[in-house]
C-alpha positions, 0 to 999 in steps of 0.5 A: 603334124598333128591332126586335130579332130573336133568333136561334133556340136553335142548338146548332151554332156555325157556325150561330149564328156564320151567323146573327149575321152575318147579323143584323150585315149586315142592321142594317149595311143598315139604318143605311147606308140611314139615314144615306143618307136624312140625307144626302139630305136635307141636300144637298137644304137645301144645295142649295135655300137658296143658290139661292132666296137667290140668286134673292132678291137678284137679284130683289128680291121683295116679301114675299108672294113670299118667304114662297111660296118660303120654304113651298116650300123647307119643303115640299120638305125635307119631301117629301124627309124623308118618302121619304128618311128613311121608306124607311130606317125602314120597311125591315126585311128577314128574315134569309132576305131579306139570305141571298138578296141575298148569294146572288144576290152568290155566283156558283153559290150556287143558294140554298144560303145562303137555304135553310140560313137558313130551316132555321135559322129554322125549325128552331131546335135542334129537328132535325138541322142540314146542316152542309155547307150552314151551312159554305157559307152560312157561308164565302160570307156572310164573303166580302161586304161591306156595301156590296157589297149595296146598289147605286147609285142609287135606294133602293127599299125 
């Protein structure tokens, strides 16, 4: 299940073009995350069912034994479904989450992305908007990538 997060009512249209990108960067996360997960997943079934097959046929095990390997080749994909794919489901950061992770990617931000998003998700249209700071937030959101957020390595959600 998807959650769909509305941006506030922002009669600014920099502020709005801001805060679709930061709603496109952070679904983009999501489904990179995903797909990561699937991936991990199938490598882990690509991986163990050759080796134990090959352990199958030069061993000659009797079936007792087979059927214990066949439940621990099930319980591993399982283990690596459960913490793979539930990590990337269950990860759901805030706009103003995804605004510091790019702020931190920004050399001299100080902040300046994540606060003009709280601003704007806090303020909504109900007062006046810092146009300097969205302008900021605005140009240096435009110049990451996705991929540029996520590091290498071991997904901690």
């Amino acid at each position: 299940m998807q959650v769909v997060v509305r941006s506030p009512r922002v009669d600014n249209e920099g502020a709005m073009i801001l805060l679709d990108r930061l709603n496109e960067i952070r679904s983009s996360i999501r489904r990179i995350l995903l797909l990561r997960g699937i991936a991990m997943v199938g490598v882990s079934i690509l991986v163990t069912l050759p080796v134990l097959i090959l352990i199958d046929w030069f061993l000659r095990m009797s079936m007792p034994v087979r059927t214990l390997l066949l439940i621990s080749l099930l319980a591993s994909i399982i283990w690596v479904a459960v913490t793979q794919l539930i990590s990337g489901l269950r990860f759901n950061p805030s706009r103003t989450d995804v605004a510091h992770r790019i702020g931190r990617l920004v050399p001299g931000d100080d902040g300046r992305i994540a606060s003009a998003t709280q601003f704007l998700d806090q303020a909504g249209s109900d007062g006046p908007v810092p146009e300097s700071c969205i302008e900021h937030a605005e140009q240096a959101v435009d110049s990451i990538t996705e991929h540029g957020l996520l590091r290498t390595g071991t997904t901690r959600v």
